[in-house]
C-alpha positions in Angstrom: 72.9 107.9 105.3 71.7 107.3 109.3 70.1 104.2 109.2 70.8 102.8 106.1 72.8 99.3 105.7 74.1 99.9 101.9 74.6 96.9 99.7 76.3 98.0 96.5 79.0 100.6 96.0 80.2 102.0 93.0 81.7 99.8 90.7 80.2 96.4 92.3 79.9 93.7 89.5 76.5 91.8 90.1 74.8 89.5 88.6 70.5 88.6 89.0 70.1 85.3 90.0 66.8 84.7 88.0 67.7 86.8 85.1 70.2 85.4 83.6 69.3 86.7 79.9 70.5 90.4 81.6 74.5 89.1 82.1 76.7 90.8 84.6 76.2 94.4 85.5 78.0 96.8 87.1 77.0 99.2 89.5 77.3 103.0 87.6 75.2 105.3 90.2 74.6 105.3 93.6 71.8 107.5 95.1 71.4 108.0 99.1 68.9 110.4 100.3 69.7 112.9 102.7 66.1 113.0 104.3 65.4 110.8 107.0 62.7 107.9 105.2 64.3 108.6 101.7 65.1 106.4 99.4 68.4 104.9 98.8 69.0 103.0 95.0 71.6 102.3 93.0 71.5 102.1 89.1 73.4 99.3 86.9 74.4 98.4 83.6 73.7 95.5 82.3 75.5 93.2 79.6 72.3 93.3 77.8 72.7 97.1 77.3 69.6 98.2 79.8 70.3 100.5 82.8 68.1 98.8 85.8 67.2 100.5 89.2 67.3 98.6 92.4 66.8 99.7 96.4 70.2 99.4 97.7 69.2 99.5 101.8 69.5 95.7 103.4 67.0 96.8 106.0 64.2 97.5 102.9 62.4 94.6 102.5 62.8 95.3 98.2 66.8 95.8 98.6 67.9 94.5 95.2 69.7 91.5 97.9 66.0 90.4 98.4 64.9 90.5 94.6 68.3 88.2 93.2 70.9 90.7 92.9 74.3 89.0 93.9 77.5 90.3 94.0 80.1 88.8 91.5 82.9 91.6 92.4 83.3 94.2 94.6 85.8 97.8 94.1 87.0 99.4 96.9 87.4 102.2 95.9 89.4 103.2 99.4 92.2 100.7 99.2 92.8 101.8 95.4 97.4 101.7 95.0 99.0 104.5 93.4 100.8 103.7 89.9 104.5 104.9 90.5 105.3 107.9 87.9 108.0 107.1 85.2 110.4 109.4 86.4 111.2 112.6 83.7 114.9 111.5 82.9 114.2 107.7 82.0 111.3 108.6 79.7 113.7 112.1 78.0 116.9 108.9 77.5 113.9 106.6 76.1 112.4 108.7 73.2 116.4 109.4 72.0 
């Protein structure tokens, strides 16, 4: 990933701004090559049920930025909270 300015992460809701027949997507693949010069995409989902592949480096002039891709929403998948556990005696006294 040296040298590459990502765009999308996993789980981005976008939407393009001149296709507006597509809906909302949402980011399901991301794709960084290892190789210096490689490509780096991501792949999306689309409300209209097609999967569509964009460039996902800002510094490549077809980064899916520079075609109309916006984001709506953005996961961080890092800052994700943990769901306290139901602790074993409450949910034993709760099925009596």
């Amino acid at each position: 990933m040296d040298g590459k300015r990502l765009y999308l992460r996993l789980g981005d809701r976008v939407y393009h701004q001149a296709r507006e027949s597509w809906g909302s997507g949402t980011v399901v693949e991301e794709m960084t090559s290892t190789i210096v010069g490689g490509t780096c995409l991501v792949r999306i989902m689309f409300e209209d049920g097609v999967q569509r592949t964009f460039h996902n480096d800002l510094d490549h002039e077809m980064c899916g930025y520079f075609m109309g891709l916006r984001r709506e929403m953005t996961f961080d998948w890092d800052k994700m909270g943990k769901v306290p556990a139901r602790s074993r005696g409450r949910l034993a006294n709760s099925r009596e």
